[in-house]
MIKEGU-796673 format. One line per field, with one value per residue: residue number from 1; residue in one letter; chain; y, z, x of N, C-alpha, C in turn. Coordinates in nm, 3 decimals, padded with zeros to 5 digits. Layout:
marlo: [NUM:...]
migu: [A:...]
kelum: [A:...]
n.Y: [Y:...]
n.Z: [Z:...]
n.X: [X:...]
ca.Y: [Y:...]
ca.Z: [Z:...]
ca.X: [X:...]
c.Y: [Y:...]
c.Z: [Z:...]
c.X: [X:...]
//
This chain:
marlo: [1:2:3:4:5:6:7:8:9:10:11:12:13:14:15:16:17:18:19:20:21:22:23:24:25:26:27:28:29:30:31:32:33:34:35:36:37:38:39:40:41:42:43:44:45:46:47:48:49:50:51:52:53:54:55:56:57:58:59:60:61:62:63:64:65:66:67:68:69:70:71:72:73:74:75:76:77:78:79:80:81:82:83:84:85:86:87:88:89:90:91:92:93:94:95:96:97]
migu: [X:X:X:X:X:X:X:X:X:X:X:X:X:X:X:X:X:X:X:X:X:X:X:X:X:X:X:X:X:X:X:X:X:X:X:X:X:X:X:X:X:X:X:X:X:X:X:X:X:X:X:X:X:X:X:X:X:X:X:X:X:X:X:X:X:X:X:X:X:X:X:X:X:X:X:X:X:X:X:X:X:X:X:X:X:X:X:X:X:X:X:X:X:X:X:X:X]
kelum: [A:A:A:A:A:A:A:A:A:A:A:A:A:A:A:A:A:A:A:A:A:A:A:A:A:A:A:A:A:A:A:A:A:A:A:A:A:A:A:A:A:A:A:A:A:A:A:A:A:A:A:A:A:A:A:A:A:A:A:A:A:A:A:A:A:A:A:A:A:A:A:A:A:A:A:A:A:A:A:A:A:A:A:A:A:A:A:A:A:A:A:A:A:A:A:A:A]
n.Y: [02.015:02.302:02.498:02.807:02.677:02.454:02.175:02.069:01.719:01.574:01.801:01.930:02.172:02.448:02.633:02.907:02.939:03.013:03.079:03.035:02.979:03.041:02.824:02.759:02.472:02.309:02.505:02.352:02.074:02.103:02.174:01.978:01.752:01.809:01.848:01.579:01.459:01.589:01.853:01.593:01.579:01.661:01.779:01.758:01.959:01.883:01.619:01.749:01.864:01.639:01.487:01.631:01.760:01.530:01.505:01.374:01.571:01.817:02.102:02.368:02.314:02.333:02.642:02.644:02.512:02.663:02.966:02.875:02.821:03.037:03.170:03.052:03.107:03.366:03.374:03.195:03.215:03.442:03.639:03.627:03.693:03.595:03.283:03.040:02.811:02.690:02.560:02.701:02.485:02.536:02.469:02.180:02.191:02.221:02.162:02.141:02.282]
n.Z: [09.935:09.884:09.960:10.128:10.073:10.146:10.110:10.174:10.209:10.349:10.413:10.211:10.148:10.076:10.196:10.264:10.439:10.771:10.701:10.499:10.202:09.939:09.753:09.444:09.359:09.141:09.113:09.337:09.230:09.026:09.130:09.297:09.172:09.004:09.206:09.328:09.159:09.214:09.066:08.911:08.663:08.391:08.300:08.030:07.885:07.782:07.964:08.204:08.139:08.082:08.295:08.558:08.489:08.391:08.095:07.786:07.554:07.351:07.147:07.204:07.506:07.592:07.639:07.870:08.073:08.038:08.162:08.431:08.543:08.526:08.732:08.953:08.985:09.068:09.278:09.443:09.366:09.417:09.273:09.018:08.704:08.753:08.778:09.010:09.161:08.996:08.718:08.364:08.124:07.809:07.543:07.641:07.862:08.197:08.550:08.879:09.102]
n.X: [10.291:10.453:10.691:10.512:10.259:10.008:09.828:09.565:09.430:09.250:09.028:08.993:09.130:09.325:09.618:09.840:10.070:09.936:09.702:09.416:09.325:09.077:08.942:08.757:08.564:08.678:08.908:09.068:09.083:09.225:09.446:09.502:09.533:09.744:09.942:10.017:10.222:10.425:10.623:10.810:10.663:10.520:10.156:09.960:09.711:09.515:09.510:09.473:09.231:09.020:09.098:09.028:08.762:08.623:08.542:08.543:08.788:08.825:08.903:08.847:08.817:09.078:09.071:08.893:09.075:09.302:09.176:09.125:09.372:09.491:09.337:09.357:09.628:09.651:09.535:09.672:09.984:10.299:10.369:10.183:10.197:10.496:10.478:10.586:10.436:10.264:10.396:10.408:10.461:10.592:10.416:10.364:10.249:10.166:10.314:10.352:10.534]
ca.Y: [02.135:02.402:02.685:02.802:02.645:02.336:02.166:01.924:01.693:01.539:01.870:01.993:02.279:02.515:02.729:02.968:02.986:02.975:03.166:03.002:03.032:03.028:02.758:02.708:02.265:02.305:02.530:02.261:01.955:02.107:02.215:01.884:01.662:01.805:01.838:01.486:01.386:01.759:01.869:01.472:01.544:01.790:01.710:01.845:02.053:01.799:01.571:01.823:01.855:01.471:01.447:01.735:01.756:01.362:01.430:01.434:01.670:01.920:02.208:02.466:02.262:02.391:02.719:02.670:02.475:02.803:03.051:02.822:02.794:03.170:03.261:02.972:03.134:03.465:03.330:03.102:03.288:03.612:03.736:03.530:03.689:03.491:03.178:02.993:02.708:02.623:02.654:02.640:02.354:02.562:02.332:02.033:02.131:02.228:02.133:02.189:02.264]
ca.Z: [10.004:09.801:10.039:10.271:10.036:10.199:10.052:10.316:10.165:10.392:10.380:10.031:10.191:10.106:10.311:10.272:10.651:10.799:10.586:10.396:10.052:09.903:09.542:09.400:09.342:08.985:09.129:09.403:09.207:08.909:09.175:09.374:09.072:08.907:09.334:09.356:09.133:09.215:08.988:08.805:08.529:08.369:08.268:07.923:07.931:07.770:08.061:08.314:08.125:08.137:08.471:08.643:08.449:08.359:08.007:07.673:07.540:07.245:07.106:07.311:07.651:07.643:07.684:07.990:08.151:08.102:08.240:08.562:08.542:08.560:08.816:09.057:08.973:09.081:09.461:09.520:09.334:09.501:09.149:08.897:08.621:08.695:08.867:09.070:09.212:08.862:08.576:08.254:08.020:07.676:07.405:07.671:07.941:08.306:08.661:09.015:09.154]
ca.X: [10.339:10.537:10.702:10.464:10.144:10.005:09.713:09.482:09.336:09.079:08.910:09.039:09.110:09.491:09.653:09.953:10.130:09.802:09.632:09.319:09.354:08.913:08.966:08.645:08.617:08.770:09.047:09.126:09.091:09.313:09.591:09.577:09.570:09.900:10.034:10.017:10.356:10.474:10.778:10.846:10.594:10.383:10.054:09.863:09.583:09.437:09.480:09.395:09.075:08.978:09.087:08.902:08.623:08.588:08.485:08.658:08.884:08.765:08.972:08.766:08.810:09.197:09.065:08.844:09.186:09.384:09.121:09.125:09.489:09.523:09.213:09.398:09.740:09.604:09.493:09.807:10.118:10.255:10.368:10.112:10.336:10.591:10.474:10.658:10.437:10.215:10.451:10.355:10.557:10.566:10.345:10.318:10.113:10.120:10.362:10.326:10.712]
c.Y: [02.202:02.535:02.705:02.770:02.528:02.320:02.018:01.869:01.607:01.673:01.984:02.146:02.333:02.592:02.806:03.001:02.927:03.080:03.053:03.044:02.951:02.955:02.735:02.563:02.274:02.341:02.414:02.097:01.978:02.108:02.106:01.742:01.674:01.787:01.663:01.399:01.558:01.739:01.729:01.497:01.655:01.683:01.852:01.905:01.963:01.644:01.640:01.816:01.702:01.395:01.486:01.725:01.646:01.354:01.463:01.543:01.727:02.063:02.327:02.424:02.371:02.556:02.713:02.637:02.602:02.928:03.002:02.813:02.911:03.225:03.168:03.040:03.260:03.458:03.256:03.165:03.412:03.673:03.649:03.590:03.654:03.376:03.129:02.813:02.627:02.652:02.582:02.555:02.396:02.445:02.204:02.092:02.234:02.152:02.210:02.199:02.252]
c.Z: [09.916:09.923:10.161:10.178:10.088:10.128:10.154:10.215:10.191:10.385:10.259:10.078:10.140:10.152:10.284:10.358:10.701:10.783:10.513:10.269:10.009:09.786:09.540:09.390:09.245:09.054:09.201:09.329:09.105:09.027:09.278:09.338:09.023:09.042:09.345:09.295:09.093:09.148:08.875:08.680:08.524:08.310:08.094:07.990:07.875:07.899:08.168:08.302:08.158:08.253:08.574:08.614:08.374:08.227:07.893:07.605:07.422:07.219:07.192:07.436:07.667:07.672:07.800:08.100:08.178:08.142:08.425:08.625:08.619:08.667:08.958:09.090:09.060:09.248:09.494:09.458:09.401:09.384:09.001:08.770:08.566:08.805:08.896:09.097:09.083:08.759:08.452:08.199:07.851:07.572:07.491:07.788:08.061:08.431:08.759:09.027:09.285]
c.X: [10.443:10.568:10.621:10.281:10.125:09.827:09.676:09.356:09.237:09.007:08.906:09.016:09.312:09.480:09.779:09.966:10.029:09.685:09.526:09.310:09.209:08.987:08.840:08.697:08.701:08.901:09.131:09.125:09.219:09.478:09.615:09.595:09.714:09.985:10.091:10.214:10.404:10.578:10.835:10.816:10.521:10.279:10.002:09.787:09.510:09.362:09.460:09.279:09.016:08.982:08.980:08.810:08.519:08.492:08.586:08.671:08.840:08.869:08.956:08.794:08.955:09.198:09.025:08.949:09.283:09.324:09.105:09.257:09.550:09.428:09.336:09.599:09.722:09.576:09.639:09.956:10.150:10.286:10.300:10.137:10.418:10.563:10.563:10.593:10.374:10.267:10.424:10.537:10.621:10.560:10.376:10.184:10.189:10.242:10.368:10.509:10.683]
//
């Protein structure tokens, strides 16, 4: 939970207030993989990729992690600009706050 984002995850469903917020699977697995140790740790993009998409990591993968990064930023931030709930790490990676 971040604010008024809540993420359910028997039916991998988020919500802002009570608002439904649509994630494609990718979007919801990427944003309830890094939720899980919210704010402690960032994660790579390398381990986002290997996580979510359970295969190994390639030069090219770290692009498809930050087009998902930013489409998911875009539905759950109110100014995806300047995020608030997914912030980037500069040159490590990725945290949920």
């Amino acid at each position: 939970k971040k604010g008024d984002l809540k993420i359910n995850t028997t039916g991998n469903k988020v919500f802002s207030g009570d608002e439904e917020i649509y994630l494609t699977e990718t979007e919801y697995e990427i944003l309830s993989f890094n939720a899980e140790i919210q704010g402690e740790k960032f994660f790579s993009v390398q381990n986002i990729y290997e996580s979510v998409w359970q295969e190994p990591f390639f030069n090219n993968s770290a692009n498809t992690v930050m087009v998902h990064i930013r489409k998911l930023r875009l539905k759950i931030e109110k100014n995806p600009q300047k995020p608030r709930i997914i912030q980037t790490v500069w040159g490590k990676g990725y945290r949920i706050e």
